[in-house]
N, C-alpha and C positions, 0 to 999 in steps of 0.2 A: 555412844553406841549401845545398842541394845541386847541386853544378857537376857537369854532365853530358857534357862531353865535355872531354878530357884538352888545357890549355892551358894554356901558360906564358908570362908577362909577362917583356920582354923591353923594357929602352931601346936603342935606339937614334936616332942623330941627334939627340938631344934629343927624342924621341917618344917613349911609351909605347904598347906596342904588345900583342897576346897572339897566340900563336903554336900553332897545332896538332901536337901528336905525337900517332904511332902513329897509333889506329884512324881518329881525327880530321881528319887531313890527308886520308883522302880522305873525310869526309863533309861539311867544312868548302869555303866559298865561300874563303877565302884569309883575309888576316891582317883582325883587329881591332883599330882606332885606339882610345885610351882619353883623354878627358882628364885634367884634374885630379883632378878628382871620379873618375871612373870609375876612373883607378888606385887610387884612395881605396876605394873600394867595393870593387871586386876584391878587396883586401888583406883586408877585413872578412868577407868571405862566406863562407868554411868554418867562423866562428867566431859567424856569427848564426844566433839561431834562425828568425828572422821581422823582416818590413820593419820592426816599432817598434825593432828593433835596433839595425837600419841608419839609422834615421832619426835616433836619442838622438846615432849616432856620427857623423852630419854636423853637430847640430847644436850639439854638443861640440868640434868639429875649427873650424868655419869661422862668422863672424859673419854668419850670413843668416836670412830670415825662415822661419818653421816655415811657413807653406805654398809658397813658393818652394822649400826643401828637399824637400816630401815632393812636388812637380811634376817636381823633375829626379832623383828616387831614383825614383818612379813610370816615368818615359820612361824611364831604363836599365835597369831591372826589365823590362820592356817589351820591351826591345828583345833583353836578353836570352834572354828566355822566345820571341820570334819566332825567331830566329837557333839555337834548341835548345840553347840552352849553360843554361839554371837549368829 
């Protein structure tokens, strides 16, 4: 899947976070909190082709039910595609 504006994941505090450079920082609202999953996904995404990708790779990773995965893979899809970043 293709990340459309230039952001690098970054811990701190014990937080996962992604961070805008270059053209991003100013078309970006400011930083982006990530959870578990969400750092989880981030990590996945230059190397899926498509959401069944990312869905095979949550449900490989973590002991949850296949429609509960593909509700919180769906809402960060989501929010990504709002936010301009997929």
């Amino acid at each position: 899947m293709k990340i459309r504006k230039e952001l690098i994941k970054r811990e701190v505090a014990g937080d996962t976070i992604l961070v805008p450079v270059g053209k991003s920082v100013y078309d970006s609202n400011g930083l982006f909190a990530l959870n578990e999953l969400g750092a989880f996904l981030w990590d996945r995404l230059p190397q899926a082709s498509d959401r069944e990708d990312l869905l095979a790779a949550v449900l490989a990773e973590y002991e949850v039910p296949e429609a509960e995965a593909a509700r919180d893979l769906d809402e960060f899809l989501t929010r990504l595609r709002e936010f301009g970043i997929l």
